[in-house]
C-alpha positions in Angstrom: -125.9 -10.7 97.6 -124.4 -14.0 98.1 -121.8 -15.3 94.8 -121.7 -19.4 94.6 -118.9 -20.1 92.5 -119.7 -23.0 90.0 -117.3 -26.0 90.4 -116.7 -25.7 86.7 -114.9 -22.4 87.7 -113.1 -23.5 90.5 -111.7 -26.7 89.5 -111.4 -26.1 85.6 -111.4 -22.5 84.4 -109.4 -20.3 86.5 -106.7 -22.8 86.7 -106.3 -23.0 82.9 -106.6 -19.6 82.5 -103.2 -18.7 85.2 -101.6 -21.0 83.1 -102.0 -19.4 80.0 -100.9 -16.0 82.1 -104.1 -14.6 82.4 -104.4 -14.7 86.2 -108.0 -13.2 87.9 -109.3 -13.0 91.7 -112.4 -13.6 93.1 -112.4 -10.0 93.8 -111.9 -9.5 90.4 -115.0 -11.5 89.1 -117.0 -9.8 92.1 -116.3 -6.5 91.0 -117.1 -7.7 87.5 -120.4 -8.8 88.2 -121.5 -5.8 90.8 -119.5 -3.2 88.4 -119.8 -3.9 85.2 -119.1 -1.5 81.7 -121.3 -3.7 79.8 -124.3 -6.0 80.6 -125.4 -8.5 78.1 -128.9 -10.6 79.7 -130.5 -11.0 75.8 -127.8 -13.1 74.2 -128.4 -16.3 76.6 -131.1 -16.2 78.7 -131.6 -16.7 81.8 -128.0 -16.0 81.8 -126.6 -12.8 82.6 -122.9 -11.5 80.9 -121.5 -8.8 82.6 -118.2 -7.5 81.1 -115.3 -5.1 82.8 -112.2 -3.6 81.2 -109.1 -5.7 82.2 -106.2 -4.2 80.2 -105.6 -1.9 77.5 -106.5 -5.4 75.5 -108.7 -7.5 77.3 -111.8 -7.6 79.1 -113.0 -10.3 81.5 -116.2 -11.6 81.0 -118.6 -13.1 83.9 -121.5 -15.6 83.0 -123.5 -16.0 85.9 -127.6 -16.3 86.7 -129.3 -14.7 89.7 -131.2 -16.8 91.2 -133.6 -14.8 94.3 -130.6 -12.9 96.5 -127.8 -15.4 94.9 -125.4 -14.7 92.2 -124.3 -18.3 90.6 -121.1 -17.6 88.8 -121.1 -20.3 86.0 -117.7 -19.4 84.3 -115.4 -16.7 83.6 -113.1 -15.5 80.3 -111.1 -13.0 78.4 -112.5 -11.5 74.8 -110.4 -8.3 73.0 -111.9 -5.5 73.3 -114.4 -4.3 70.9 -115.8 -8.2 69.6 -118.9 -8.1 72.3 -119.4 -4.5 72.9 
């Protein structure tokens, strides 16, 4: 599969998010996405929500659509643990 990263993300997102100490890789959001402990694609469709454990805390969430053989990432965030799943 190719990932598109949206320029929301790039630019905007994972900037803030490093400066509020919550730093995350691409590889990170990859293995998110092809990985995941939770899957939510009801909540927001044709979105697709794939969650991951970060820390003992935290898990990063990945909101992305599949569109044919490519994975759009739209935007990425933290949520405690427990609130989603």
């Amino acid at each position: 599969m190719k990932f598109i990263l949206s320029r929301h993300l790039v630019k905007d997102k994972i900037p803030l998010l490093a400066k509020r100490g919550f730093k995350i890789s691409l590889a990170q959001i990859k293995d998110t996405v092809n990985n995941p402990d939770h899957i939510d694609s009801e909540s927001d469709v044709p979105k697709i929500i794939a969650s991951k454990n970060f820390d003992t805390k935290l898990i990063l969430r990945v909101v992305y659509k599949l569109e044919d053989d490519i994975i759009k990432i739209i935007t990425v965030y933290p949520a405690e643990k427990g609130r989603y799943y």
